[in-house]
Backbone bond lengths (Angstrom), bond angles and torsions (degrees), N, CA, C in turn:
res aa  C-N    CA-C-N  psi(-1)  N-CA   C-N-CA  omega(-1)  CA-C   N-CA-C  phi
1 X - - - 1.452 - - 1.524 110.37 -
2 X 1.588 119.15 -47.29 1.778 117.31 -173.01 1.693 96.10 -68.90
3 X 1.586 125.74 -23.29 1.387 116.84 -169.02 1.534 95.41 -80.29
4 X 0.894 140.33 -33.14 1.907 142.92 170.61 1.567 105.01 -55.03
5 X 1.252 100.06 -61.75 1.413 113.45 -162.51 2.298 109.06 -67.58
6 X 1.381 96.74 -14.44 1.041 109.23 175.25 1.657 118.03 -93.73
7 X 1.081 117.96 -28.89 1.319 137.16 174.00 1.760 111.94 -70.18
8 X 1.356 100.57 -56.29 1.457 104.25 -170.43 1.611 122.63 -112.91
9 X 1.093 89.32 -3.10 2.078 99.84 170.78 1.335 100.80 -123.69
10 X 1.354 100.35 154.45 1.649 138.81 176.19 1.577 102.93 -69.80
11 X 1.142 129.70 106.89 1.505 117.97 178.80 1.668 110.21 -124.73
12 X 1.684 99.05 142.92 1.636 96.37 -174.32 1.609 121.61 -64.96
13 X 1.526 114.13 -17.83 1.972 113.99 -161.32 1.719 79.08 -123.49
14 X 1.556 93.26 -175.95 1.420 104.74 -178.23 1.194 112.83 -103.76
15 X 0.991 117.84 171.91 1.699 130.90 -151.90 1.958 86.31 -59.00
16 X 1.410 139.21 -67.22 0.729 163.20 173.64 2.112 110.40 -13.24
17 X 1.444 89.37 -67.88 1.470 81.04 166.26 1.754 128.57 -80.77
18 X 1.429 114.72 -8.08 1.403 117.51 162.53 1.424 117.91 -53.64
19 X 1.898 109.97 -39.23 1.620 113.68 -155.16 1.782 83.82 -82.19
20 X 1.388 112.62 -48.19 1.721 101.09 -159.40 1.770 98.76 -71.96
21 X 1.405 143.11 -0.92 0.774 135.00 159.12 1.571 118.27 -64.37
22 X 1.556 109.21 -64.24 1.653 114.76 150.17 1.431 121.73 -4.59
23 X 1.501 99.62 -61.21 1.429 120.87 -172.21 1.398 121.44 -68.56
24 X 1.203 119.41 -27.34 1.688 132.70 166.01 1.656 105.19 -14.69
25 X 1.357 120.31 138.33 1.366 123.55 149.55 1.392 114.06 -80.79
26 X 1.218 103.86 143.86 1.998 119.96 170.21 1.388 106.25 -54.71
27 X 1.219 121.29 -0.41 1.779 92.85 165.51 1.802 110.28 -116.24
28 X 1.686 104.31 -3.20 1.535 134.69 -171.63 1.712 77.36 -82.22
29 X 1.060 138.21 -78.80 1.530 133.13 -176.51 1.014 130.38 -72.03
30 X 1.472 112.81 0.19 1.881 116.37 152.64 1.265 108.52 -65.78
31 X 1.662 111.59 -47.88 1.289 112.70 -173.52 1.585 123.26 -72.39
32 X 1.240 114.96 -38.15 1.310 107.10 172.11 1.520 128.22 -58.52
33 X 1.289 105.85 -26.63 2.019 140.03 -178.33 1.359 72.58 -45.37
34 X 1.437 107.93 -75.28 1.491 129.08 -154.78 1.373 106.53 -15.93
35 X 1.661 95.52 -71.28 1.398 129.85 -149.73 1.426 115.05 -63.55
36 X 1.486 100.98 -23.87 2.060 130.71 -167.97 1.328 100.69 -66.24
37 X 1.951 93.53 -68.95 1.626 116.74 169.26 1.439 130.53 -36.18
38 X 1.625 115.48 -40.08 1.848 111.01 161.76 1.014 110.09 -104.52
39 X 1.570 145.86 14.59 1.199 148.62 150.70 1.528 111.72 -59.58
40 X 1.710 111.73 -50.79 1.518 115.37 171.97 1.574 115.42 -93.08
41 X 0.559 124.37 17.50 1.784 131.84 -175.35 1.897 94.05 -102.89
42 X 1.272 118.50 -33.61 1.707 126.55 -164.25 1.298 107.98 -99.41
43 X 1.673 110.27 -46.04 1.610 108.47 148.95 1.430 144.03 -59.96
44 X 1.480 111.77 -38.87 1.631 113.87 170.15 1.569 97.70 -73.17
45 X 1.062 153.64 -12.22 0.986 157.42 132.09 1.613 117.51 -4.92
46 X 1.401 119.45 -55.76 1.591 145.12 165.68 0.985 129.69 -122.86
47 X 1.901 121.27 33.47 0.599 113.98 134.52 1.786 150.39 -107.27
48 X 1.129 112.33 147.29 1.572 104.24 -169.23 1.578 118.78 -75.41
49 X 1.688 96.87 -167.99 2.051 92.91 -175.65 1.556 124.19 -66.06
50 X 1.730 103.34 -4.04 1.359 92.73 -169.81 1.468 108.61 -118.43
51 X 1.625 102.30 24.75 1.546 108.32 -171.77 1.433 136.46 81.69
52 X 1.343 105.66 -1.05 1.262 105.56 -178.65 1.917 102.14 -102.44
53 X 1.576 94.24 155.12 1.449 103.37 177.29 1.013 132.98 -109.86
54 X 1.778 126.45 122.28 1.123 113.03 -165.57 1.729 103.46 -105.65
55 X 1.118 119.69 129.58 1.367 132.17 -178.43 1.622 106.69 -67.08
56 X 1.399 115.47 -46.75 1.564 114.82 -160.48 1.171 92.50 -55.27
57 X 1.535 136.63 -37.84 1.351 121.41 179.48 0.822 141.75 -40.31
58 X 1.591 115.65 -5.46 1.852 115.13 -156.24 1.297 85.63 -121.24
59 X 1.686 104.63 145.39 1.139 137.46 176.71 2.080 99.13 -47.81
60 X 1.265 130.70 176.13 0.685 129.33 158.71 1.534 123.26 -62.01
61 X 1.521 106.57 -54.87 1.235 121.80 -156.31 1.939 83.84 -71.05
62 X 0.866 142.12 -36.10 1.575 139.67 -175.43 1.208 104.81 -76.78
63 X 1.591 129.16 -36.58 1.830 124.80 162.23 1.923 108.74 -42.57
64 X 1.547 73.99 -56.95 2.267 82.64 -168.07 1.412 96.45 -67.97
65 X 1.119 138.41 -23.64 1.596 123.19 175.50 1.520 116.99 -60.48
66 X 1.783 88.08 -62.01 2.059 96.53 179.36 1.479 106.08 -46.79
67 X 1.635 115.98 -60.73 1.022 106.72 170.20 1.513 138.27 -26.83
68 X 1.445 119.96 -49.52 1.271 131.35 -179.74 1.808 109.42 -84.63
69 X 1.432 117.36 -14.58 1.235 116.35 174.35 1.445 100.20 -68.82
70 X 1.307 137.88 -54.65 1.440 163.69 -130.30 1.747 85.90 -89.18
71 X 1.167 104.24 -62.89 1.718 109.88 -179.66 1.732 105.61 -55.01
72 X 0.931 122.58 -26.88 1.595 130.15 -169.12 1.477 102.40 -84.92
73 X 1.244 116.70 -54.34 1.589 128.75 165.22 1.521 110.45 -32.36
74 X 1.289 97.55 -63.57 1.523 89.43 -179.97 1.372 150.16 -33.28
């Protein structure tokens, strides 16, 4: 599928991080799920009707979280 998808679509990373993504273990992509799931739960949080996000909104303790979700992502 990434050798199709590499051939005939426009893709943002290089072939390279698609395959080790592939490669993830099932508990390596539970956890990241995880991480996606309160990453957007803290953002739709502030954001408004036209999609844009306003950060000043968030409590502190919800800044240092995203923040630390984002660091976890990594």
């Amino acid at each position: 599928m990434n050798d199709w998808l590499s051939k005939n679509c426009h893709r943002k990373y290089k072939k390279e991080y698609y395959e080790a993504f592939a490669n993830l273990s099932a508990d390596t992509m539970r956890a990241r799920d995880s991480i996606q799931i309160q990453i957007k739960a803290i953002k739709s949080s502030c954001k408004d009707e036209f999609g844009n996000y306003h950060f000043d909104r968030l409590t502190d303790s919800e800044w240092n979280t995203l923040r630390g979700l984002y660091i976890q992502k990594k």
